[in-house]
FIDOTOR-366186 format. One line per 4 residues: number of its first residue (from 1); for each residue x, y, z of C-alpha. Coordinates in Angstrom, 1 decimal. Layout:
BEGIN
NUM> X,Y,Z  ... $
***
This chain:
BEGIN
1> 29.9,1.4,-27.5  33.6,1.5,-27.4  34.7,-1.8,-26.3  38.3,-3.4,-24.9 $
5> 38.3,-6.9,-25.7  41.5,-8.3,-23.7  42.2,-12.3,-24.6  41.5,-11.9,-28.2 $
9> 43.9,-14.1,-29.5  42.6,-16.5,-27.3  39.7,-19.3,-28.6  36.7,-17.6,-26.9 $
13> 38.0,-14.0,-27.6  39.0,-14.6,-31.5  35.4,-15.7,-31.7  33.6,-12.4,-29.8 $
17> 35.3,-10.3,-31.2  34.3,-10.3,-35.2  30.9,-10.4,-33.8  30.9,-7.7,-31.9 $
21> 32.3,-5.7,-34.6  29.5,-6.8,-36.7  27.0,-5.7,-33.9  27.9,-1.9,-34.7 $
25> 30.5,-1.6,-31.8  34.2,0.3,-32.1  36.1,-2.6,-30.5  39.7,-2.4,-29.1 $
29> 41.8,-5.0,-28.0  44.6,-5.8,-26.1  47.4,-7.9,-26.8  50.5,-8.4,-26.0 $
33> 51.8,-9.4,-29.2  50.4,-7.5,-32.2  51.8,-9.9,-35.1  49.5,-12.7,-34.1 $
37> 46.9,-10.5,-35.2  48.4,-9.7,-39.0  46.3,-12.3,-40.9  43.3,-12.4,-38.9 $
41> 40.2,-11.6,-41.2  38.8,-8.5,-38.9  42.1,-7.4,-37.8  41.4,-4.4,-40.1 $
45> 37.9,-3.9,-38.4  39.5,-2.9,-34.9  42.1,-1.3,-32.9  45.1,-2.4,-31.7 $
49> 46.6,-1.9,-28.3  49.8,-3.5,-27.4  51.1,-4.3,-23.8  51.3,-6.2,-20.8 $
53> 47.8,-6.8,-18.4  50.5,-6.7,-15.8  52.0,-3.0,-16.4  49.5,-0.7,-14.8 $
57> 50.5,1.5,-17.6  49.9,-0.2,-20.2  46.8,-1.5,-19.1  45.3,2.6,-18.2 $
61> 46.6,3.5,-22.1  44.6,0.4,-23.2  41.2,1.5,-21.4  40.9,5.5,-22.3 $
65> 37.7,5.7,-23.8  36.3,2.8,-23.2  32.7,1.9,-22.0  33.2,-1.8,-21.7 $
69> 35.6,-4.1,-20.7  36.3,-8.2,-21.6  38.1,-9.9,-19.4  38.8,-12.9,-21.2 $
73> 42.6,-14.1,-20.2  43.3,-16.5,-17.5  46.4,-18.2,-16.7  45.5,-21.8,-16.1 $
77> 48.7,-23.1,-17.9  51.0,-20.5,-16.9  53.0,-22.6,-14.6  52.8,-23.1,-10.6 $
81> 52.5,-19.4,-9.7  49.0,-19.3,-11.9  47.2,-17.8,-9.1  49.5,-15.4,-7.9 $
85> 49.6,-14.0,-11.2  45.8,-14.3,-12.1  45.0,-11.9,-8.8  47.8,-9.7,-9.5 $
89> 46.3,-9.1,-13.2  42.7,-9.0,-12.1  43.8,-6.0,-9.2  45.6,-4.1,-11.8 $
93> 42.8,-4.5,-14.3  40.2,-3.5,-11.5  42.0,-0.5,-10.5  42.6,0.9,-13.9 $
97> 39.2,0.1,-14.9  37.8,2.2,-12.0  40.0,4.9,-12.6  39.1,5.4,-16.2 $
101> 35.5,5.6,-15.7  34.4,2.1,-17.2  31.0,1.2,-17.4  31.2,-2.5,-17.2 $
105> 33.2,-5.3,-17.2  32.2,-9.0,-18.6  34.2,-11.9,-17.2  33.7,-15.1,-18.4 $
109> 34.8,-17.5,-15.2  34.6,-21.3,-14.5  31.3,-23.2,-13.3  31.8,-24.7,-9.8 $
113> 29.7,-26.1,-6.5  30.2,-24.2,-3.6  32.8,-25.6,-1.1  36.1,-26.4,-1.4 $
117> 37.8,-26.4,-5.5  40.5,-27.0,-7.4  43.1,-24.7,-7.5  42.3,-23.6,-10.9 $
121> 38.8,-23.0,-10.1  39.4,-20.9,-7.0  41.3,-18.7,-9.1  39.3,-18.1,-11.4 $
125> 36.4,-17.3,-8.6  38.9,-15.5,-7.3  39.7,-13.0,-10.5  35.9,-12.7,-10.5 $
129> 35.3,-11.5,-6.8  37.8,-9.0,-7.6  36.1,-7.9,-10.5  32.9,-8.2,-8.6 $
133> 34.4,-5.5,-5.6  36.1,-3.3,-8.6  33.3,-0.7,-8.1  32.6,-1.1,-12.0 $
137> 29.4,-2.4,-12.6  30.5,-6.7,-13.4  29.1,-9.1,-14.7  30.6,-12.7,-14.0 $
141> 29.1,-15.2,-16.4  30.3,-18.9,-15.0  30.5,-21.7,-17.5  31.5,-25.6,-17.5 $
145> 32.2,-27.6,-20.4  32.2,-25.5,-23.4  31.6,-27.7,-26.9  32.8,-26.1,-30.1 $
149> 35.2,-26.8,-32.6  39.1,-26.4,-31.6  37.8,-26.0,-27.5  40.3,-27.7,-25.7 $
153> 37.2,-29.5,-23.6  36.0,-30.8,-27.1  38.9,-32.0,-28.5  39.5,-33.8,-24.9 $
157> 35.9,-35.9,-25.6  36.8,-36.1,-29.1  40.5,-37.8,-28.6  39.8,-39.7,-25.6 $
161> 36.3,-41.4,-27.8  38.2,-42.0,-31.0  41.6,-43.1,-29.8  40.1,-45.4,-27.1 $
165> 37.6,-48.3,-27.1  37.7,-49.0,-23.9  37.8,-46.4,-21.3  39.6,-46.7,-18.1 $
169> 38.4,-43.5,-16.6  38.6,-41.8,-12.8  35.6,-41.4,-11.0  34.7,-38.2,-11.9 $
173> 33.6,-39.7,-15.3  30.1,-39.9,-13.1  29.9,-36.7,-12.5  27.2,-34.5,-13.5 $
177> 28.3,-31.7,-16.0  26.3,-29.0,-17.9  27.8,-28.2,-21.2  27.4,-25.2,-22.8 $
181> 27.9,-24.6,-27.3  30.3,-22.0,-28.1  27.3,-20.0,-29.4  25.5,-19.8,-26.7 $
185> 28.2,-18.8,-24.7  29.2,-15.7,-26.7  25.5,-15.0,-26.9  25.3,-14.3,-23.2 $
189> 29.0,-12.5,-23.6  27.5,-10.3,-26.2  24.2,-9.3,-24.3  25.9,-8.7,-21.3 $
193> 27.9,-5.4,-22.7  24.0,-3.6,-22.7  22.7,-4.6,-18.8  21.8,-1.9,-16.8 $
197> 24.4,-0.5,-14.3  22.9,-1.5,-12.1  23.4,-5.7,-12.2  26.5,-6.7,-10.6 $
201> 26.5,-10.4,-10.3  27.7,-13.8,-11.2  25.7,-15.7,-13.3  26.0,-19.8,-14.3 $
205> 25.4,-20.7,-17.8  24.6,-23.8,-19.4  23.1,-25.8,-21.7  19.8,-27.8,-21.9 $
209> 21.2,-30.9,-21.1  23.1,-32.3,-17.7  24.7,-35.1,-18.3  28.1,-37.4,-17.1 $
213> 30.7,-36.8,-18.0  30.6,-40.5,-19.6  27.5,-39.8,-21.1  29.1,-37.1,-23.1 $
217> 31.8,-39.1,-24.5  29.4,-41.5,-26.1  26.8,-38.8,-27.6  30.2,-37.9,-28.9 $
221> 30.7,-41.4,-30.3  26.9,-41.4,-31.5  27.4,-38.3,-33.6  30.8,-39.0,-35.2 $
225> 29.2,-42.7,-35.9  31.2,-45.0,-33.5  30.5,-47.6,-31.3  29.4,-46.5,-27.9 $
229> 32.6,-47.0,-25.4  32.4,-49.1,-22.6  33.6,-47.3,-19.8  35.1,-48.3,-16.0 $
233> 35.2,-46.0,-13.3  38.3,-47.0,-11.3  39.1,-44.7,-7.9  42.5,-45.5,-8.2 $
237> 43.1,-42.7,-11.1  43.9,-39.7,-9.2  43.5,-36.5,-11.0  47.2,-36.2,-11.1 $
241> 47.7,-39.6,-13.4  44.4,-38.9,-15.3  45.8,-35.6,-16.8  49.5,-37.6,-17.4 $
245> 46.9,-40.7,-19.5  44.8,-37.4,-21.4  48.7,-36.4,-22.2  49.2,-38.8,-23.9 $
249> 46.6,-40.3,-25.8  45.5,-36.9,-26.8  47.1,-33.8,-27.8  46.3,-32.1,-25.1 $
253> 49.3,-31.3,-23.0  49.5,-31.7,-19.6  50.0,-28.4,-18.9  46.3,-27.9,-20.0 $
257> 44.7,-31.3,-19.1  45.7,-30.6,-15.4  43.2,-27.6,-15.1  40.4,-29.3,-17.2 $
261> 40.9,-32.5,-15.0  41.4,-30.7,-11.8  38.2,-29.0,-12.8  36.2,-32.2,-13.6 $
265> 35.9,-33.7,-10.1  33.2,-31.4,-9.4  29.9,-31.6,-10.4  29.5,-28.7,-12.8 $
269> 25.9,-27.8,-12.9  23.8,-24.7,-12.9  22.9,-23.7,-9.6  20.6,-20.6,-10.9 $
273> 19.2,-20.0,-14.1  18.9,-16.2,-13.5  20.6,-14.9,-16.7  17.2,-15.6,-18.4 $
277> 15.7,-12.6,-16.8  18.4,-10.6,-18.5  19.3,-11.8,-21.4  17.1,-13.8,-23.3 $
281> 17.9,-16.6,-25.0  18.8,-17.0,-28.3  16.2,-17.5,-31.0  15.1,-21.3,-31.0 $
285> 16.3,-21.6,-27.6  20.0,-22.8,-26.5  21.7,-25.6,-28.0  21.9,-29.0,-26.8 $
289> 24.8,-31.2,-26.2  23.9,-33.4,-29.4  24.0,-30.6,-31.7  26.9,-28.4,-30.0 $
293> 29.0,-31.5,-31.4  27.1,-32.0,-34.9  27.6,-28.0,-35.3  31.6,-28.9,-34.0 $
297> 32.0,-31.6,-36.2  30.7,-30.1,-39.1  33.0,-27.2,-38.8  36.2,-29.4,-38.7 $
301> 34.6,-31.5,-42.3  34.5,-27.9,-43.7  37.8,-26.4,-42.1  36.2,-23.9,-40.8 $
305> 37.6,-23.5,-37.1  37.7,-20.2,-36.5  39.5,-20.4,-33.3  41.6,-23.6,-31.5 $
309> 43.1,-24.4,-28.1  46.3,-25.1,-30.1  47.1,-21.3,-30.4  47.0,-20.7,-26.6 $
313> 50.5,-20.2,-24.8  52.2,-23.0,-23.8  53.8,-22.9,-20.1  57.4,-22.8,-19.8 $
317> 57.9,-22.6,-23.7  60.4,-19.6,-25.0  58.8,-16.6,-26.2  61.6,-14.5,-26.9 $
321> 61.9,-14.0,-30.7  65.2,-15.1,-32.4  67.8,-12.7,-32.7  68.5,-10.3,-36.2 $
325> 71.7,-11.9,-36.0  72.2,-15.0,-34.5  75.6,-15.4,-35.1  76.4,-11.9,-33.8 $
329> 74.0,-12.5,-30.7  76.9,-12.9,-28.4  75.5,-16.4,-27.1  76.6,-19.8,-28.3 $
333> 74.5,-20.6,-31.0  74.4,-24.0,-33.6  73.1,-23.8,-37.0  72.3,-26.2,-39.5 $
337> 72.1,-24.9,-42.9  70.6,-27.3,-45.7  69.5,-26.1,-49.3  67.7,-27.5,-52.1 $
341> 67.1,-26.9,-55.9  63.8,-27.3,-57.0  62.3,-27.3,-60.7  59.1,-26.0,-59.5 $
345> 58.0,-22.8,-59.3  58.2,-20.7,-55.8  54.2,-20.6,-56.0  54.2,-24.5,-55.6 $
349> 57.4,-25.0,-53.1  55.7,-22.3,-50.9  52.8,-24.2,-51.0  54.3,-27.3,-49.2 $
353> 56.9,-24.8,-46.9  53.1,-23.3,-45.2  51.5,-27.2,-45.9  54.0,-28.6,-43.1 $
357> 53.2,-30.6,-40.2  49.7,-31.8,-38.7  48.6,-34.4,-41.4  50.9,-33.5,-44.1 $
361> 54.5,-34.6,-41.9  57.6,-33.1,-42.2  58.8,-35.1,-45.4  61.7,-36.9,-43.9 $
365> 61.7,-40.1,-41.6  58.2,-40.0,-40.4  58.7,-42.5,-37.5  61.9,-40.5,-36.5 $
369> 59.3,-37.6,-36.0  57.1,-39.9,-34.0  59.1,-40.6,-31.7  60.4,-37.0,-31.0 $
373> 56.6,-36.2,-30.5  56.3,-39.1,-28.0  58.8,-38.3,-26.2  58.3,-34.3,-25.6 $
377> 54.5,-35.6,-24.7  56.3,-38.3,-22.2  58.0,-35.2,-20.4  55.2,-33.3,-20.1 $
381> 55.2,-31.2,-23.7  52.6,-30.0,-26.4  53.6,-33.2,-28.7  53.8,-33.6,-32.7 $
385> 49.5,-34.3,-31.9  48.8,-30.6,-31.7  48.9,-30.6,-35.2  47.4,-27.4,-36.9 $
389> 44.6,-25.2,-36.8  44.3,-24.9,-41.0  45.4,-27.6,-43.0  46.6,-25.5,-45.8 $
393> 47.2,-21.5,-44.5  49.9,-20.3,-41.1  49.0,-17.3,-39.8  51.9,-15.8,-37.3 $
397> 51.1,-17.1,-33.8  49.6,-20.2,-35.1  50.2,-23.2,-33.4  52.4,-26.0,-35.6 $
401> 52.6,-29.4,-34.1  55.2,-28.5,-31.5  56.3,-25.4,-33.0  55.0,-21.9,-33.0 $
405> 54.8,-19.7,-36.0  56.9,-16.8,-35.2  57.0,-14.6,-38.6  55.4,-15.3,-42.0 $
409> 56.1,-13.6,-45.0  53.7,-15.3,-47.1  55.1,-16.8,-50.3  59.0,-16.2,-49.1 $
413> 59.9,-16.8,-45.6  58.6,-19.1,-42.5  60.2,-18.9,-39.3  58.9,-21.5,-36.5 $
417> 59.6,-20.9,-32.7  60.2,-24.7,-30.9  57.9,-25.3,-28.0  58.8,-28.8,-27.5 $
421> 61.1,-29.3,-24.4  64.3,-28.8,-25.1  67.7,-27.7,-22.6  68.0,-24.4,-24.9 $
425> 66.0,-22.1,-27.5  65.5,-23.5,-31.1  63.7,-22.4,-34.2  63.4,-23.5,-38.2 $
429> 63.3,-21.8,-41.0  62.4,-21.5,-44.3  63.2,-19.4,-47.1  62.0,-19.5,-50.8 $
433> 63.3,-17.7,-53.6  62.8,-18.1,-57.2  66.2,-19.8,-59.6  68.0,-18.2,-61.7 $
437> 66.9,-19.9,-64.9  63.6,-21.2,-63.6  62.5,-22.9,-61.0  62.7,-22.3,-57.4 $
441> 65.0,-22.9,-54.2  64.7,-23.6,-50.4  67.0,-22.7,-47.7  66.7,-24.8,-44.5 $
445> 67.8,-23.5,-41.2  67.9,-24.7,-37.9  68.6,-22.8,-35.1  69.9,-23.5,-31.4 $
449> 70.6,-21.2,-28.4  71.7,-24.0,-25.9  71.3,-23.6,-21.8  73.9,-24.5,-20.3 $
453> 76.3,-28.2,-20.7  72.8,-29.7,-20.8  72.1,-27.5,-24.0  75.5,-28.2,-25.4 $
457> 75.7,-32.3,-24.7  71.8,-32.3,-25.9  72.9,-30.5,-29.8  76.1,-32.8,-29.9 $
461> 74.1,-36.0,-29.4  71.2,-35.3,-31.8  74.0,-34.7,-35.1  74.1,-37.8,-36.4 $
465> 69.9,-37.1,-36.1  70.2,-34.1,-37.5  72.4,-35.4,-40.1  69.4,-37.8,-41.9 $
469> 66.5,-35.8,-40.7  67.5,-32.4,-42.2  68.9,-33.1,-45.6  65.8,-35.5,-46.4 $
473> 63.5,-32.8,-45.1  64.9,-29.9,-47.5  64.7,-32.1,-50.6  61.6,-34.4,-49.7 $
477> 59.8,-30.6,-49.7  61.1,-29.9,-53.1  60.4,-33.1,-54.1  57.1,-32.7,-53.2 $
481> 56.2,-29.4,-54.9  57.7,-30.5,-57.9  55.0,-33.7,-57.9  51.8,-31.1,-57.6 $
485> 53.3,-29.3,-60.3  53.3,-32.1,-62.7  50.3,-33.3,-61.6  48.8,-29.8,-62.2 $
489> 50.4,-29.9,-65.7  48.8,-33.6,-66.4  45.0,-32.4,-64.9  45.2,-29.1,-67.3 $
493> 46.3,-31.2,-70.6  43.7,-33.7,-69.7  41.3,-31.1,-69.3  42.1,-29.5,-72.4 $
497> 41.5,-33.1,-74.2  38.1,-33.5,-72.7  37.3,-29.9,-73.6  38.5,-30.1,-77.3 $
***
């Protein structure tokens, strides 16, 4: 079949759609940024279709052809007009999807009870009664928890268990949730592209197990081998603080943890098991909780996340790329320029300029760094915690602690988009270039467009900041690159000793 995949930079989407591509079909999808997609291992394997879901246009070029349809974006995070602009998308998708002769359409929605829900979650019923009345033939697969490696309801568990040995918790840590593995959910995604035309439904899916919410954090614990948590259930944590604690003891920003929280004070469990009779399940039967997280954690031992909550959009963060020309952009615009000789070769600078952030650091006052990360997170921001998704490799798109990788041109030039908050628009870059006589150099630049006096007071107080933070950076990178070179030099001797 010819297929539109629409969220495929997205965690569940990234996954689908290599494996649907390995199932035989000719897959299209649909982003709105086509660079994010440069370095992704099948982005050879399928087509590319650039636009907005919320230009009709864009969205009827997208479908010609095609015989099925995911609808796998959502805009949870998006800011307070999510719903607004989730029914507005799912309308213009409907319509064009009607009009161009689709066969069916796959939504992958939110488990909920019936009754009154969360904001996020009657949106995303919402999107899927529209796509339910389209007049294609839908299918609306609802699921709670997902567990998988880089899920943003994962990593939630994962933080709040590690960081924490005691738990103050709201009530809804009592509530009764059915998580589902990442598998099995794109399992039922996958088999749902062949149903007959005739099945246009929702359908709950879940795992084996139902379990608290509690009960999940310490089968977490269990499997990563820590002590069980001891955890209190206090009525006095409202939703609203619950998501500002998961700020900040996990990298989860509030932005997200709003919807997941928001979410959690329903019980989330299978209210049909119907899906069954259409698509079996897989071979040795789903996937409990247990081993959803032993398949999770071994993935993160291996680095092997294929996909991460890290590299969804951030609400309220710039987007915009920077200018050519900065200086010629017409704006106001600060730049601090740094440079720094190294004795290294380009191969081994370049390797720290992609190594930055997450575990590594950014090679120059540490608790200076901190604190910036602390404090975005205290206002609501992504946080220096996001870290990154591959320890060693950017791909463009990629989130970087609180940065976003904006262009890579692998081995010469990094640029990094800020998405911390800030009164303005900032970036950093970095550019490699071999030495005349050997060696290597780095040139350090960053980049402010500020917003108004705010913007302007805001780059005038952070100099002296700057002043430490940017000259220590620049040569604490070549410093570093010029250590794994000699220590590459020492292992090959010493290897050449033991060999002779």
């Amino acid at each position: 079949m010819r297929i539109l995949v629409t969220g495929a930079t997205g965690y569940i989407g990234g996954r689908l759609v290599p494996r649907l591509v390995e199932a035989g079909h000719e897959v299209r999808v649909f982003v709105r940024d086509p660079d994010r997609l440069r370095d992704v291992p099948w982005s050879a394997d399928v087509e590319v279709a650039a636009g907005d879901l919320q230009r009709a246009s864009d969205v009827r070029a997208a479908l010609e052809g095609v015989d099925v349809l995911y609808y796998l974006v959502h805009s949870m995070s998006s800011g307070p007009d999510f719903e607004v602009t989730e029914e507005r998308i799912a309308r213009t998708v409907a319509r064009e999807a009607h009009d161009a002769g689709v066969k069916r359409i796959v939504y992958l929605g939110g488990l909920h009870p019936d009754g009154p829900l969360s904001r996020h979650l009657r949106s995303r019923k919402e999107v899927g009664d529209i796509l339910l009345g389209s007049g294609v033939p839908t299918v609306a697969l609802q699921a709670g928890v997902v567990i998988g490696s880089g899920s943003a309801s994962f990593e939630m568990i994962r933080h709040l268990t590690e960081v924490l040995p005691y738990m103050p918790a709201p009530k809804w840590v009592r509530n009764f949730i059915q998580p589902i593995a990442v598998r099995d959910v794109l399992h039922y995604l996958i088999g749902a592209a062949s149903l007959a035309p005739e099945v246009n439904r929702a359908f709950d899916i879940g795992g084996p197990d139902v379990l608290r919410y509690g009960q999940m954090m310490n089968g977490y614990a269990v499997e990563a081998g820590l002590k069980q948590r001891p955890i209190a259930s206090l009525p006095v944590l409202t939703p609203y603080l619950a998501s500002q604690w998961v700020n900040l003891v996990t990298p989860i920003p509030r932005s997200l943890a709003v919807p997941i929280i928001s979410s959690l004070q329903y019980d989330a469990v299978c209210s049909e098991h119907d899906i069954e009779q259409y698509i079996p399940a897989p071979e040795g039967g789903l996937t409990g909780y247990r081993q959803a997280v032993r398949y999770a954690l071994a993935k993160m031992r291996e680095g092997e996340i294929e996909t991460s909550w890290r590299n969804g959009a951030v609400a309220d963060a710039p987007a915009d790329p920077l200018p050519s020309d900065p200086e010629w952009s017409g704006a106001t615009v600060y730049v601090d320029r740094r440079e720094a000789d190294c004795e290294a070769s380009p191969e081994h600078l370049w390797r720290v300029v992609e190594g930055i952030g997450g575990d590594n650091g950014w090679y120059s006052l540490p608790v200076a760094w901190a604190a910036r990360g602390w404090l975005d997170k205290l206002v609501g921001g992504v946080g220096l915690r996001r870290g990154r998704r591959d320890p060693e490799r950017l791909a463009p798109g990629d989130a970087l602690d609180f940065w976003r990788v904006e262009r890579l041109d692998r081995g010469e030039f990094l640029r990094l988009r800020a998405e911390m908050k800030l009164p303005g628009r900032a970036w950093l870059e970095f550019t490699v270039s071999p030495r005349q006589g050997g060696g290597s150099h780095l040139l350090q630049r960053a980049i402010f467009f500020p917003s108004g006096l705010g913007g302007r007071l805001y780059w005038g107080s952070i100099i002296p900041f700057h002043g430490v933070i940017f000259p220590g950076m620049a040569t604490g990178m070549a410093r570093r690159a010029e250590a794994i070179a000699r220590r590459e030099r020492e292992d090959a001797r010493e290897n050449a000793r033991a060999s002779a």
